[in-house]
VEXDREN-2710 file (C-alpha; in Angstrom, 1 decimal):
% VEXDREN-2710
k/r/px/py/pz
1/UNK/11.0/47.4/5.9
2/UNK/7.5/48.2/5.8
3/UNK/5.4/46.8/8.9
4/UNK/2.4/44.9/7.5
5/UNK/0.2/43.1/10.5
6/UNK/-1.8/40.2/10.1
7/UNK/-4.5/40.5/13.3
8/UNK/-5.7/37.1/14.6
9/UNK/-8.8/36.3/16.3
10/UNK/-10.3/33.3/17.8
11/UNK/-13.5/32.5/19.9
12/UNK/-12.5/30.5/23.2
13/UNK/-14.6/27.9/24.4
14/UNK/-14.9/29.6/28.3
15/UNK/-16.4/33.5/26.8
16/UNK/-18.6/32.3/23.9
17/UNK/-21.7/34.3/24.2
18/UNK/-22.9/34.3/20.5
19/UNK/-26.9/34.7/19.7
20/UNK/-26.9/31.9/17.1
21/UNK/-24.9/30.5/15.1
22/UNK/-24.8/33.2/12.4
23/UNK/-24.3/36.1/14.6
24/UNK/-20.5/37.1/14.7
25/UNK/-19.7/37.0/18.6
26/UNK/-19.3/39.7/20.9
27/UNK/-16.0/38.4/22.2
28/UNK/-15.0/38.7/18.4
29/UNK/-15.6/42.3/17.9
30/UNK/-14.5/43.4/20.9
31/UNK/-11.2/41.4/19.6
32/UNK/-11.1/43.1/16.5
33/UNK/-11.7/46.5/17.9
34/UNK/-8.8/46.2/20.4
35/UNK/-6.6/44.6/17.9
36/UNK/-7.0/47.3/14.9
37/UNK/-6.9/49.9/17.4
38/UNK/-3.5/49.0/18.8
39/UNK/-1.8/48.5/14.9
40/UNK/-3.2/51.9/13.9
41/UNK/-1.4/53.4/17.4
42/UNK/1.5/51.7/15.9
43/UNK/1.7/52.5/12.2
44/UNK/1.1/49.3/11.1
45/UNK/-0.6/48.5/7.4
46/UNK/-3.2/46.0/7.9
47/UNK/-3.0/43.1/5.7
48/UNK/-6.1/40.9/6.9
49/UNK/-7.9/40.0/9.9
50/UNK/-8.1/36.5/10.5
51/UNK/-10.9/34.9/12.4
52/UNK/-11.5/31.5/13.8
53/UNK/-15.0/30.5/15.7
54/UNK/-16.0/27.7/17.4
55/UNK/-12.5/26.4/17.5
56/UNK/-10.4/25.3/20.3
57/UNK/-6.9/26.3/21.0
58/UNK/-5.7/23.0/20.4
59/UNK/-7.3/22.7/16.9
60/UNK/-4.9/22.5/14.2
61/UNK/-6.8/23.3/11.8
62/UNK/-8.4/26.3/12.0
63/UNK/-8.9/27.3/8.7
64/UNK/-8.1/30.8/8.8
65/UNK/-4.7/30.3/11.4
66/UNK/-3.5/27.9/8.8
67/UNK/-4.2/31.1/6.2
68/UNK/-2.6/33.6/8.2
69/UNK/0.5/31.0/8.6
70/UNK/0.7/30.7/4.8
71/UNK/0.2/34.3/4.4
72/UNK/3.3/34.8/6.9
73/UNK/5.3/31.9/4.7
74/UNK/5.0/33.7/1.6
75/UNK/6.1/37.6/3.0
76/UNK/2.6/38.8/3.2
77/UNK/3.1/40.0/6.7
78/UNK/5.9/40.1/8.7
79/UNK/3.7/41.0/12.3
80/UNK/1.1/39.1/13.7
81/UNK/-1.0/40.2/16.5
82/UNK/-3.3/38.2/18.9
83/UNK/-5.1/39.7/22.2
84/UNK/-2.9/36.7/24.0
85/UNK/-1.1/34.5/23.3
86/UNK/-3.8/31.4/23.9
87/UNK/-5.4/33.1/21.2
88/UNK/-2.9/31.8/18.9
89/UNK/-2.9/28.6/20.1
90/UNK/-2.4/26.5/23.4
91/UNK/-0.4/23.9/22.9
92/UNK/3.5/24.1/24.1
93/UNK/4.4/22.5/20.4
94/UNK/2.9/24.8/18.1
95/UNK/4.2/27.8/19.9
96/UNK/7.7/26.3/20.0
97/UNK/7.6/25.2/16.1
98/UNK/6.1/28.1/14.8
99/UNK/7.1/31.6/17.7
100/UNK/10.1/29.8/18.5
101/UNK/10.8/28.6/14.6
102/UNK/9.3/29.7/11.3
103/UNK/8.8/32.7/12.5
104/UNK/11.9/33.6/13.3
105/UNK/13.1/32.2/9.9
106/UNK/10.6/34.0/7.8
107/UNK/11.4/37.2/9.4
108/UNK/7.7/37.5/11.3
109/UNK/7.3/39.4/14.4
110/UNK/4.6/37.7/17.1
111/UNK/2.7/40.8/19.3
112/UNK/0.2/39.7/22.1
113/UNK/-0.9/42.8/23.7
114/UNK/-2.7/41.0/27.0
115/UNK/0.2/38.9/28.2
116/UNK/2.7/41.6/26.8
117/UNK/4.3/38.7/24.3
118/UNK/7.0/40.2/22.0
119/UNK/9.4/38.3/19.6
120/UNK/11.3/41.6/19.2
121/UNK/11.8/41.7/22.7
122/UNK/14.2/38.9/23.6
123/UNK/14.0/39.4/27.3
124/UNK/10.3/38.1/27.5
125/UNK/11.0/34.7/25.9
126/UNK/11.1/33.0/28.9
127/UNK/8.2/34.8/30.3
128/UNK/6.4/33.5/26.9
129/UNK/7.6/29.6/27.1
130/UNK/6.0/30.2/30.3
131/UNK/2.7/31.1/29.5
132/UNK/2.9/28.4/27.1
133/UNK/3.1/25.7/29.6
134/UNK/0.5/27.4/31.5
135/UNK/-1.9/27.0/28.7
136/UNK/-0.6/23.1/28.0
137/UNK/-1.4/22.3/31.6
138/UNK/-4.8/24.0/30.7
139/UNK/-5.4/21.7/27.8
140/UNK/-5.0/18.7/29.8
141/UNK/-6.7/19.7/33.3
142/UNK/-9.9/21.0/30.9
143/UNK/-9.6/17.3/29.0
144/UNK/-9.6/15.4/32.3
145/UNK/-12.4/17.5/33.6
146/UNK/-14.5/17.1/30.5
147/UNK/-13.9/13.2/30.3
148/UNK/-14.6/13.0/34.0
149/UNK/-18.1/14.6/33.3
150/UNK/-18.7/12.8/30.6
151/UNK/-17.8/9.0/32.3
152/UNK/-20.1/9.8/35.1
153/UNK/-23.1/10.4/32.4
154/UNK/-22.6/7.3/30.4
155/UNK/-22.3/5.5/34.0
156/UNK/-25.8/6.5/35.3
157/UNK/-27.1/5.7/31.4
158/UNK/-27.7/9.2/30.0
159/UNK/-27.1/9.7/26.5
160/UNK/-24.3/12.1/25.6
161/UNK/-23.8/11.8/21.8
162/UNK/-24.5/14.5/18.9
163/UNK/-26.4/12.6/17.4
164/UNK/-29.0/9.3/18.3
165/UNK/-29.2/5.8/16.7
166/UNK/-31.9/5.6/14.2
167/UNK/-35.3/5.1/15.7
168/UNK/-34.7/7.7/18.5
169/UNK/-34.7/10.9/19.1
170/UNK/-33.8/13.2/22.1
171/UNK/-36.1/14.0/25.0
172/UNK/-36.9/18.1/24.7
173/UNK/-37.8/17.4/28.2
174/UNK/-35.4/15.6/29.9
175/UNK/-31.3/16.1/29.1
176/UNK/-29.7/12.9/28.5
177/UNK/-32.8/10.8/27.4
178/UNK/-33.5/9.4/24.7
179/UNK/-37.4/9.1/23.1
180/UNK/-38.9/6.7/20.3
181/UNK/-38.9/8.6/16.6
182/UNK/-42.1/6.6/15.3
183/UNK/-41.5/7.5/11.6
184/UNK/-38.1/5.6/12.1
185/UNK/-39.1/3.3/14.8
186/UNK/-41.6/1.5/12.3
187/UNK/-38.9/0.9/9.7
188/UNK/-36.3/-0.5/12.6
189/UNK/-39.6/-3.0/13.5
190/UNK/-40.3/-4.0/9.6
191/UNK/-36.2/-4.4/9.3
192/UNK/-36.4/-7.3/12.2
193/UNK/-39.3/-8.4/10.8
194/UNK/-38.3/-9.4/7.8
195/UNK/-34.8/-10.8/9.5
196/UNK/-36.5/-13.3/11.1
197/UNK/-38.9/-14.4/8.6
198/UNK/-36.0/-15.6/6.5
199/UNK/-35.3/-12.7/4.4
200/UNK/-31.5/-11.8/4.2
201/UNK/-29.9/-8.6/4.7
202/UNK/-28.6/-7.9/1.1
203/UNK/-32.5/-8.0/0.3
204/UNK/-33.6/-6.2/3.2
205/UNK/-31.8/-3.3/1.4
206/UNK/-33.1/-4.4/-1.8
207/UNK/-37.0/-4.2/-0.4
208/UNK/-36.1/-0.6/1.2
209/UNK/-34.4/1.2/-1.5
210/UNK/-37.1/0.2/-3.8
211/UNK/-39.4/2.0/-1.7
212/UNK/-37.2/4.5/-1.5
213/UNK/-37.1/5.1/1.9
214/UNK/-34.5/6.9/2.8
215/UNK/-31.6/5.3/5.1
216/UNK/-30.4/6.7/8.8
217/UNK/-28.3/9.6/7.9
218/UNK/-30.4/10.9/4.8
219/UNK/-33.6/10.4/7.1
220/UNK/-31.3/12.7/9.9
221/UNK/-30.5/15.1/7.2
222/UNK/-34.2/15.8/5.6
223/UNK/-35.1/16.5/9.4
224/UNK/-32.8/18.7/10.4
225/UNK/-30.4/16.2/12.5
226/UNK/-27.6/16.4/10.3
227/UNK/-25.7/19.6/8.9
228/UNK/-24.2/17.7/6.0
229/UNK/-26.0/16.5/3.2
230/UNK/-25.4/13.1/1.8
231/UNK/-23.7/13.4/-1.4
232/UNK/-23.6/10.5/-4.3
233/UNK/-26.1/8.9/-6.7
234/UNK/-26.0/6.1/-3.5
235/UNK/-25.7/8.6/-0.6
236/UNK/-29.3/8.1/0.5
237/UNK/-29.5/4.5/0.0
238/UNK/-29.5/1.4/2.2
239/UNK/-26.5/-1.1/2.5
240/UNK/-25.9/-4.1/3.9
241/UNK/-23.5/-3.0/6.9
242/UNK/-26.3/-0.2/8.0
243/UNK/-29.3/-3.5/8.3
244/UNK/-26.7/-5.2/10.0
245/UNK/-25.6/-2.4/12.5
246/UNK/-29.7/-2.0/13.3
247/UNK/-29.6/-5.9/14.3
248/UNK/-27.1/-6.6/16.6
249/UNK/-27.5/-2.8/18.2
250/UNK/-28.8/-3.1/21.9
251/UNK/-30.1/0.2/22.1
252/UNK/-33.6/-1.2/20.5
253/UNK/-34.1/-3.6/23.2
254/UNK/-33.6/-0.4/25.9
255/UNK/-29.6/-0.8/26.7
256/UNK/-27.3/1.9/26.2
257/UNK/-24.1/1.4/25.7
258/UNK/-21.6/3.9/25.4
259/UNK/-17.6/4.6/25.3
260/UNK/-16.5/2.1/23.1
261/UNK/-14.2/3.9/21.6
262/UNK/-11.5/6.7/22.6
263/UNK/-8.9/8.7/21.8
264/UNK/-5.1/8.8/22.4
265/UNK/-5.1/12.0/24.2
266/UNK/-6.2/15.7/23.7
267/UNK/-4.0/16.4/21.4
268/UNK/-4.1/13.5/19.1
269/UNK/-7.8/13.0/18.2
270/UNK/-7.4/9.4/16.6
271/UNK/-9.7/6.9/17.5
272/UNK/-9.3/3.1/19.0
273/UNK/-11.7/0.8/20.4
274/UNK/-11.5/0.0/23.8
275/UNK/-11.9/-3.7/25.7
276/UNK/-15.3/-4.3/26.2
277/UNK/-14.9/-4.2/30.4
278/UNK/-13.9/-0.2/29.6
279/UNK/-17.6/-0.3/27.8
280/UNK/-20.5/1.8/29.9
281/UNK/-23.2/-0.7/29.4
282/UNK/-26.4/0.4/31.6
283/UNK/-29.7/-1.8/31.0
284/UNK/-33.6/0.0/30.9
285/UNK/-32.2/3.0/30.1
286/UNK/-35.0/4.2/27.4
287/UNK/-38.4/2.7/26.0
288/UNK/-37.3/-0.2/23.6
289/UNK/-38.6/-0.5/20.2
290/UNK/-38.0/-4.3/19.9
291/UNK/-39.7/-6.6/22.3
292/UNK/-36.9/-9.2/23.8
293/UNK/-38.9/-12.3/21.6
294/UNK/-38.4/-10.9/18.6
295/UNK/-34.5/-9.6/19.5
296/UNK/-33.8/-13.6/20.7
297/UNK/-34.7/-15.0/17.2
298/UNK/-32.4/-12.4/15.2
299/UNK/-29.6/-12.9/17.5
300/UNK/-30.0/-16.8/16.8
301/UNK/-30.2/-16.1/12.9
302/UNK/-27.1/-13.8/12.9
303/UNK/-24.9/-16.0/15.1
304/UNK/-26.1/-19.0/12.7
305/UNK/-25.2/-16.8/9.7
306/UNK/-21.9/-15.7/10.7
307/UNK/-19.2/-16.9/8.7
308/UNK/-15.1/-15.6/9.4
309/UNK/-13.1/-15.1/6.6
310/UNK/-11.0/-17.8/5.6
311/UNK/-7.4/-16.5/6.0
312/UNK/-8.2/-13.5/7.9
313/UNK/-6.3/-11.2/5.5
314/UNK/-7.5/-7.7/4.3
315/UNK/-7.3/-6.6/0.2
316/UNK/-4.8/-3.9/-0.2
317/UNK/-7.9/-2.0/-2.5
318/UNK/-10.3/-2.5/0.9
319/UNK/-12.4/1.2/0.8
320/UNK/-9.7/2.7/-1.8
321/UNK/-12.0/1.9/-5.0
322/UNK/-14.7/3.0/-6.4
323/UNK/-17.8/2.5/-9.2
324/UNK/-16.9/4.9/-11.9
325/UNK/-20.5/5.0/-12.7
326/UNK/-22.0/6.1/-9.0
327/UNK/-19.1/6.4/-6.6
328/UNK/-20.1/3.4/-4.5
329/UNK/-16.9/1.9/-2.7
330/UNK/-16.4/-1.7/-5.2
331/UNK/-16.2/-4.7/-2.4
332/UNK/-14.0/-8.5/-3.0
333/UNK/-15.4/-10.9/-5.0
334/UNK/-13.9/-14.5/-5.1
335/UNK/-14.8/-17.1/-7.4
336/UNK/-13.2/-19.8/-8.5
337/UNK/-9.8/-19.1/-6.2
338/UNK/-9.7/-15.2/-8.0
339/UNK/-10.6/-11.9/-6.9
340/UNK/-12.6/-9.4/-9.0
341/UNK/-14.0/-6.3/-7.3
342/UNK/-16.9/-5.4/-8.0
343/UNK/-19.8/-2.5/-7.0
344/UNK/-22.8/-4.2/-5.0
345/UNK/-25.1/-0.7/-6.0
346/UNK/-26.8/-3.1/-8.6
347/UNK/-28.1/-5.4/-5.6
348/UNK/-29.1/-3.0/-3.7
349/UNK/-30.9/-0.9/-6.4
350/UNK/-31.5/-2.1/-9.6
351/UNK/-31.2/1.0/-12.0
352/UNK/-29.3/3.0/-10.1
353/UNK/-26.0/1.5/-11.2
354/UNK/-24.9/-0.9/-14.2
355/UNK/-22.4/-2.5/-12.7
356/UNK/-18.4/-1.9/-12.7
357/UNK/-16.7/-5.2/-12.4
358/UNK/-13.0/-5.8/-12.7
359/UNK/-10.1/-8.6/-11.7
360/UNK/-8.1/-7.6/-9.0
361/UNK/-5.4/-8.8/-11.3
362/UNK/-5.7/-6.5/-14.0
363/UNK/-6.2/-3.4/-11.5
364/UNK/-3.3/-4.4/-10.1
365/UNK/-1.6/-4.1/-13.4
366/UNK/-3.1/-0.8/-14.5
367/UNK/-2.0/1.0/-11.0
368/UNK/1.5/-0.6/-11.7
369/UNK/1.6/0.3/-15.5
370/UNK/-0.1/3.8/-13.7
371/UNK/2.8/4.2/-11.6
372/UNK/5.5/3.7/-13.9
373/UNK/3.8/6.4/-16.0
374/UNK/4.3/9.0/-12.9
375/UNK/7.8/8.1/-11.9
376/UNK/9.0/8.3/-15.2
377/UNK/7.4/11.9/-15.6
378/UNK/8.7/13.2/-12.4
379/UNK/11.2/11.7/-11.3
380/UNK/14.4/13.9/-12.4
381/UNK/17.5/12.2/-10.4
382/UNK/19.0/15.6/-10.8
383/UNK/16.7/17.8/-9.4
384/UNK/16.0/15.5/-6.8
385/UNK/19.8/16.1/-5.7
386/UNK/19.1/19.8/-6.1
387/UNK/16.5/19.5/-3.7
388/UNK/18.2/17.2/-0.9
389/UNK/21.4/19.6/-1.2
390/UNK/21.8/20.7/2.1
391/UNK/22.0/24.6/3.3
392/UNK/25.9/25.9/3.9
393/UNK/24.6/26.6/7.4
394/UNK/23.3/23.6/7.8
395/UNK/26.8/21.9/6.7
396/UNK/28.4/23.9/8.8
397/UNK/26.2/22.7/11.7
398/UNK/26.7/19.1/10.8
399/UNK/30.3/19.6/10.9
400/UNK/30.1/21.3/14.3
401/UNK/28.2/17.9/15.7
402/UNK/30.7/15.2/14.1
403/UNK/33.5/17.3/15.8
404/UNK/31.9/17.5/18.7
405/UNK/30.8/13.5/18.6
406/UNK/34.3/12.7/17.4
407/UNK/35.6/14.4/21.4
408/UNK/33.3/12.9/22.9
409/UNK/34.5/9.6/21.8
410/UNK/37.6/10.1/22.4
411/UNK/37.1/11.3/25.8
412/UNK/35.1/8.2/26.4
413/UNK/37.9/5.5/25.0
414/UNK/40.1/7.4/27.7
END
């Protein structure tokens, strides 16, 4: 068969030494070079090169790796070479699933040339579960460090974020400190302003949108805070949950607080919120843009205002549907003891959106009838047998493990 190699390359967090962000990195070319170099000492037809940057070991999903991986899938290549194996990834569980697994049942050859890796050689697998663990204990001693940096910051009340509330921006001059923005400043002073002359939130919104100012994250995006643009006929608009964030947010009286939320661990980036005593709260921190009078009065107004739900249950559509005429997320209406859903763009703008309005009821009825619709059209009893048929090897595996369960058992009743 004929040897087709798939070269992988990937930027490492601890030898980035790129220009800008446009410029291909050194470490990159010097990758490359080595890499196609080596395959043409070998024979080997070169099928792609495969480059990640700016992405960690641990990330699943670099977007070229998960290329190469269905390249490897499909027979495209049957070699894939990496300077070392960290390249490829660093975490203990890929290597095992996909070294230690796929590969060898899609008949794919892994070459490192640093760390001398070889799937073709059997005798180095040990040596290359090795230098697996080696980089898992990596992962997690660089995580630990980072978070340890990072806790002592938040304790002595710099700022560490990507990005700063609305109303501030960072200090040029000083790492970690945070200065007023003025243009956005003045809008987070009318905001209260209004709040505690009476007006309400939903026409807070109403009285910024028609002046079509634009709201935090379009503001961050026109100045060159934010790489993504907002998207939508509504993207750049006002809602009620942003005016209401801007209230109760401490950081406009001169208090930071950070680490309210965290993750699992490295390797599972989902987020939780933690207990408030886990919370790095530091007071004075920056200059505030609300005096402490006019924060007092709001704080009186919102705790007066706020009103719990009255059986505390979520709607199964919460954040799954949306205005057919702008795209704006449709919130729970309930009048009369029924629930519509409707889109709140209209409030917020008038002329932006019509209107969608529907009974839960009858979407409940259309996703049912919708759903029907599907199973019939796919669901094929026979073919699904087809497709749960079990392998002869794997048959023969099972029957292997009953026999062996069925001597354990019986050398456990003796």
């Amino acid at each position: 068969m004929k040897d087709i190699v798939g070269i992988y390359c990937r930027l490492s967090e601890e030898d980035r030494d790129k220009r800008n962000r446009e410029d291909e990195s050194e470490s990159i070319q010097n990758q490359k070079s080595m890499l196609v170099t080596y395959a043409c000492e070998k024979g080997w037809d070169i099928y792609n090169i495969y480059c990640d940057e700016d992405y960690a070991g641990s990330d699943r999903n670099r977007p070229q790796f998960n290329q190469m991986l269905r390249d490897a899938e499909a027979g495209k290549i049957n070699i894939i070479l990496c300077k070392a194996q960290a390249r490829f990834s660093r975490e203990m569980e890929i290597i095992e699933k996909y070294i230690h697994g796929y590969f060898m049942i899609w008949g794919t050859r892994f070459v490192s040339i640093v760390d001398n890796a070889d799937t073709q050689n059997r005798g180095n697998k040990k040596a290359r579960q090795i230098n697996g663990l080696i980089n898992e204990w990596f992962l997690e001693d660089l995580s630990d460090s980072i978070k340890s940096v990072l806790d002592d910051k938040r304790s002595k009340g710099l700022h560490i974020g990507s990005s700063v509330a609305y109303g501030y921006k960072k200090d040029p001059d000083h790492k970690g400190h945070i200065i007023i923005d003025e243009p956005a400043a003045a809008v987070v002073r009318e905001i209260f302003a209004l709040f505690i002359s009476g007006v309400g939130k939903t026409e807070i919104t109403r009285i910024l949108n028609r002046r079509k100012i634009p709201n935090p994250s379009m503001y961050k995006y026109e100045n060159g805070l934010y790489d993504k643009r907002v998207s939508g006929k509504c993207g750049g608009l006002w809602g009620y949950a942003v005016v209401a964030r801007i209230l109760s947010n401490e950081i406009y009286i001169g208090n930071m607080i950070q680490g309210q939320t965290g993750t699992i661990s490295y390797k599972i980036q989902k987020k939780y919120r933690k207990p408030e005593e886990e919370w790095f709260y530091c007071r004075g921190t920056h200059e505030p843009i609300i005096e402490m009078e006019v924060w007092e009065k709001a704080q009186k107004l919102i705790k007066a205002r706020a009103t719990p739900r009255r059986d505390g249950t979520v709607s199964i559509y919460a954040r799954k549907v949306r205005c057919a005429y702008c795209g704006y997320i449709m919130h729970t209406l309930i009048t009369g003891g029924r629930r519509y859903l409707r889109c709140t763009s209209v409030k917020r703008m008038p002329g932006v959106c019509t209107g969608a309005f529907i009974p839960e009821k009858t979407l409940g009825n259309y996703v049912l009838e919708e759903f029907h619709k599907l199973q019939k059209r796919y669901l094929d009893e026979e073919a699904a047998q087809k497709m749960i048929q079990i392998p002869e090897r794997q048959k023969d595996q099972k029957k292997q493990i009953k026999n062996e369960i069925a001597e354990i058992e019986k050398k456990k009743n003796k």
